[in-house]
C-alpha positions in Angstrom: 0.0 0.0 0.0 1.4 2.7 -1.0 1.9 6.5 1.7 -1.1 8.1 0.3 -3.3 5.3 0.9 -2.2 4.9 4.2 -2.3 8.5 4.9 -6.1 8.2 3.9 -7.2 5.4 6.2 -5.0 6.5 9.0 -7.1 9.7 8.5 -10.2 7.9 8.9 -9.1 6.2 12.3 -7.4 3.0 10.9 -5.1 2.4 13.5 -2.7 -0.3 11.5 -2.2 2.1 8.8 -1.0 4.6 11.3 1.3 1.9 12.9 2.7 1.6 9.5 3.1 5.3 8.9 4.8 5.4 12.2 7.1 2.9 11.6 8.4 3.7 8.3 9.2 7.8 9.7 10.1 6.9 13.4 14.3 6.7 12.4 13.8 10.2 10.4 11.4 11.6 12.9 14.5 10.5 16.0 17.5 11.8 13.8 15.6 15.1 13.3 14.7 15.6 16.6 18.1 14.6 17.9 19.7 16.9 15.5 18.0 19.8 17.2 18.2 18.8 21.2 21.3 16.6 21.1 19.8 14.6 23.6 19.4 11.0 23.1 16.1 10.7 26.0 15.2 14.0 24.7 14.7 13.3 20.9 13.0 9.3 22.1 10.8 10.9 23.8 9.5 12.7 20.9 
């Protein structure tokens, strides 16, 4: 399934197709956030 689908459903409260959103952006969402707080608890916790 490809992002925009998954955007879709996750929009109309299908929690799997959130999990999977989640897990594919979770490493660039941490090396973002770590970039800005230089904090490893910090930028998990976000």
């Amino acid at each position: 399934m490809n992002e925009k689908d998954l955007v879709e459903k996750a929009k109309k409260g299908n929690k799997q197709a959130l999990a999977e959103l989640v897990k594919s952006h979770e490493m660039t969402v941490y090396n973002f956030a770590f970039k800005i707080c230089r904090n490893k608890d910090q930028a998990e916790n976000i």
